[in-house]
N, C-alpha and C positions, 0 to 999 in steps of 0.2 A: 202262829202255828202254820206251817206250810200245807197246802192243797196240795195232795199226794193223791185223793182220788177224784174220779169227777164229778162233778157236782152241775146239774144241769139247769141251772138260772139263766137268766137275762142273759149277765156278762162273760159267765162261760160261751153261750153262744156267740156276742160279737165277738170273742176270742176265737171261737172257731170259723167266723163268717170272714175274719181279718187273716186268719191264719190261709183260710182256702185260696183267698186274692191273693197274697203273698208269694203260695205257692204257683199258682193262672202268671203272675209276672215273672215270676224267677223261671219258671219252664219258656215263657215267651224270649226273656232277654236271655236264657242261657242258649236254646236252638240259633235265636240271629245272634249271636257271636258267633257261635262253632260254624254256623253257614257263611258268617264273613271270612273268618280264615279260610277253612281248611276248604271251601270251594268257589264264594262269589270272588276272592280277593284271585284266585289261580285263575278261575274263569276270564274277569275282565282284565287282567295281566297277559294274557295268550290274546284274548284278542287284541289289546295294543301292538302287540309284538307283529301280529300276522297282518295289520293293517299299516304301522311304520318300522317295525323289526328290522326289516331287511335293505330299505333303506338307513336306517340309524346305521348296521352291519357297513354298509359298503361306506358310507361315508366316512366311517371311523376306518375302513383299511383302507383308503384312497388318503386321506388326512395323516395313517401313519406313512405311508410309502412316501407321503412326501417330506414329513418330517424327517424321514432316513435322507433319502436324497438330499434333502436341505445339508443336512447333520455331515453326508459323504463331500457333496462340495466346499463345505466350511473348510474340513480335517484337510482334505487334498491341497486347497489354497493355501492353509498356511503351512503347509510343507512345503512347498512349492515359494513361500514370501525367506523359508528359514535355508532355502537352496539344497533342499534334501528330496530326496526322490520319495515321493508319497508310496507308503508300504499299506497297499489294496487290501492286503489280508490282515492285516492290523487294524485297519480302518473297522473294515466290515467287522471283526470282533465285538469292540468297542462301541460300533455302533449296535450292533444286537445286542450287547449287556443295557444298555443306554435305556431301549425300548422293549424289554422285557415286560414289562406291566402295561402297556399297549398290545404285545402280544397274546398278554392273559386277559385283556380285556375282551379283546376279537374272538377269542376262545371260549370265552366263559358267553358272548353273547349269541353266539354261532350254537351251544349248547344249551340257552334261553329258547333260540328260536326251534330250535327244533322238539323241545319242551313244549313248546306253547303248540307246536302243530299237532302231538299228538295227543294233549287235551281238547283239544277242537273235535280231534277224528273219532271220542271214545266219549261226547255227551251223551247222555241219558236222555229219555223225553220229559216235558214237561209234566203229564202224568204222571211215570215215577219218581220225578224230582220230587211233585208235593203227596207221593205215596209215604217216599223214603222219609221225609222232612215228619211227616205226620205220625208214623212208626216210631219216627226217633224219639219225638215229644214224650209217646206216650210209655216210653222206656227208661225214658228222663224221670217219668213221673214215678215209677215203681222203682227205680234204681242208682236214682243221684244220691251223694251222701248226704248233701245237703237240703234235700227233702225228707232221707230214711236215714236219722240219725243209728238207729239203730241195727245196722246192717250185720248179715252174717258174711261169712270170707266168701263162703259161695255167691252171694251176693255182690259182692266188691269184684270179685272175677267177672263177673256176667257185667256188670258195668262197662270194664276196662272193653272185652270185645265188642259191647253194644256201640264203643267211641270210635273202635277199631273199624269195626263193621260201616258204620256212619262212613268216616272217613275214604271208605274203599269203596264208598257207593254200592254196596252190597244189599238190599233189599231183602233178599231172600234169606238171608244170615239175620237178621233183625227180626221178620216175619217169624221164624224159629226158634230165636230167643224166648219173642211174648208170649208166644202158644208151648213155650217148655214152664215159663212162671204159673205159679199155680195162684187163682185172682181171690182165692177162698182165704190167702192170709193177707192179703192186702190191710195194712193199718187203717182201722177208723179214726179220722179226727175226733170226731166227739167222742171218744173213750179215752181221750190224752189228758192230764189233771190240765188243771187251769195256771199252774206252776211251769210245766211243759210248757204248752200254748207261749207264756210269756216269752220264758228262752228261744224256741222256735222262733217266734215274731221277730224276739230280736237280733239272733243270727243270720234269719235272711231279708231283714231289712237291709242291713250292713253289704250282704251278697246283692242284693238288689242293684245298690248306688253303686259296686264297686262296677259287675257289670256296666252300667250305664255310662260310667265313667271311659272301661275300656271301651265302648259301643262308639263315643263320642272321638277319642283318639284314632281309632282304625277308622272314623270317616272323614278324618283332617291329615290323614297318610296315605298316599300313592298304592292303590289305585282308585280308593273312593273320593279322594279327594276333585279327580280331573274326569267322573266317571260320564257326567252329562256329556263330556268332552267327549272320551271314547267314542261315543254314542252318536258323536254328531258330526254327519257326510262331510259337512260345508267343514269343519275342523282340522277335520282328519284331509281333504281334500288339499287345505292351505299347507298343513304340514308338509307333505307330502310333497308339495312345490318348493315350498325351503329348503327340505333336503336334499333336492334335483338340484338347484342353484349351487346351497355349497358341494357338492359333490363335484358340480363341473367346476366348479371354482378349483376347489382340492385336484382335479386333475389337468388343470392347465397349469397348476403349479407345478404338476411330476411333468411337465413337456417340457414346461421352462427351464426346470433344473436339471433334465437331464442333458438338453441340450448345452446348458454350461460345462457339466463335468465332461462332455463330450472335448469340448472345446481345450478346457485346462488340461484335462489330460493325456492329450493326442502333442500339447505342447513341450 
């Protein structure tokens, strides 16, 4: 016969003692996921970008200018091997069709970095960060669905802004949310049958791992992967010299080769 009401024994309690930890871990791993995306993964993203951004930037359009120029003295010569007067405006066509996705590359990184600068120029302090983070938890706790199985629409709305609000760093929208919930209907665990409890337990056990799971992937993927890295002068310092090197390198190769097509084609 199913446990439809509660019954307050031993093991209803560690059902609700297990239930409560469940919930303590599901609010912990559910805040550091949504803080790995939607802010620690932008954060250390901008700062990679603002510390070799700009170099990576130049040396990719220094690397393609000279991949054009390579590509222009190729075409010129062997018009010139086929005894046909090399047609410049042909050339160059073909060579921008060639490097369209080096061009989208330069663009799309050029549009990175200036992303990444104006996340730098609009953080928060560390107080509101673990204002916001704190807020958020506790908004988690009265408004995820997977703690309030039993949600009304009003409810499922106020969530959707609570992630919204998160998301845009909004503290003060969040603040307004908790203080519009009213804490007098807040669900007691120990009034849940012992039937409940079990279900419960075992839907966010499942939410648990699956979390942990993604927790474990997003810190084996770019940017938490290299994040000690970010972080470290001596690193960032070396880089930083590599990319000076090829940079000059890439651009004694645009002297070299202009000086060629100078040559072939003054001939």
């Amino acid at each position: 016969m199913s446990n439809s009401v509660p019954t307050f024994t031993e093991q209803n309690e560690e059902l609700t003692k297990r239930l409560e930890l469940l919930h303590s871990e599901f609010l912990d791993l559910f805040t550091r996921h949504k803080d790995m995306v939607e802010n620690e993964s932008v954060i250390l993203t901008s700062i990679y970008l603002e510390k070799l951004g700009c170099l990576q930037l130049e040396l990719l359009e220094k690397q393609t200018e000279s991949a054009r120029l390579k590509m222009k003295m190729n075409m010129i010569q062997a018009a010139i091997n086929r005894n046909e007067q090399p047609d410049f405006e042909a050339i160059e066509r073909e060579i921008n069709a060639r490097l369209q996705h080096y061009y989208a590359q330069i663009q799309a990184q050029s549009a990175a970095l200036d992303e990444a600068k104006q996340v730098l120029s609009h953080l928060i302090s560390d107080d509101e960060i673990q204002k916001l983070k704190e807020t958020f938890r506790v908004l988690c706790k009265r408004l995820h669905p997977d703690l309030n199985p039993n949600q009304t629409e009003e409810e499922k709305d106020l969530f959707i802004k609570v992630k919204a609000a998160y998301d845009l760093q909004r503290l003060s929208d969040l603040q307004n949310i908790l203080l519009y919930l009213d804490h007098s209907n807040n669900e007691k665990l120990k009034l849940i049958s012992s039937d409940e409890k079990v279900e419960r337990i075992k839907h966010l056990e499942q939410q648990v791992e699956r979390l942990k799971s993604k927790i474990d992937q997003l810190k084996q993927s770019f940017p938490f992967s290299i994040k000690a890295l970010i972080l470290d002068e001596n690193y960032i310092e070396r880089e930083q010299d590599e990319l000076r090197i090829q940079i000059k390198i890439a651009e004694e190769e645009i002297v070299k080769y202009l000086y060629i097509i100078n040559i072939i084609a003054d001939e």
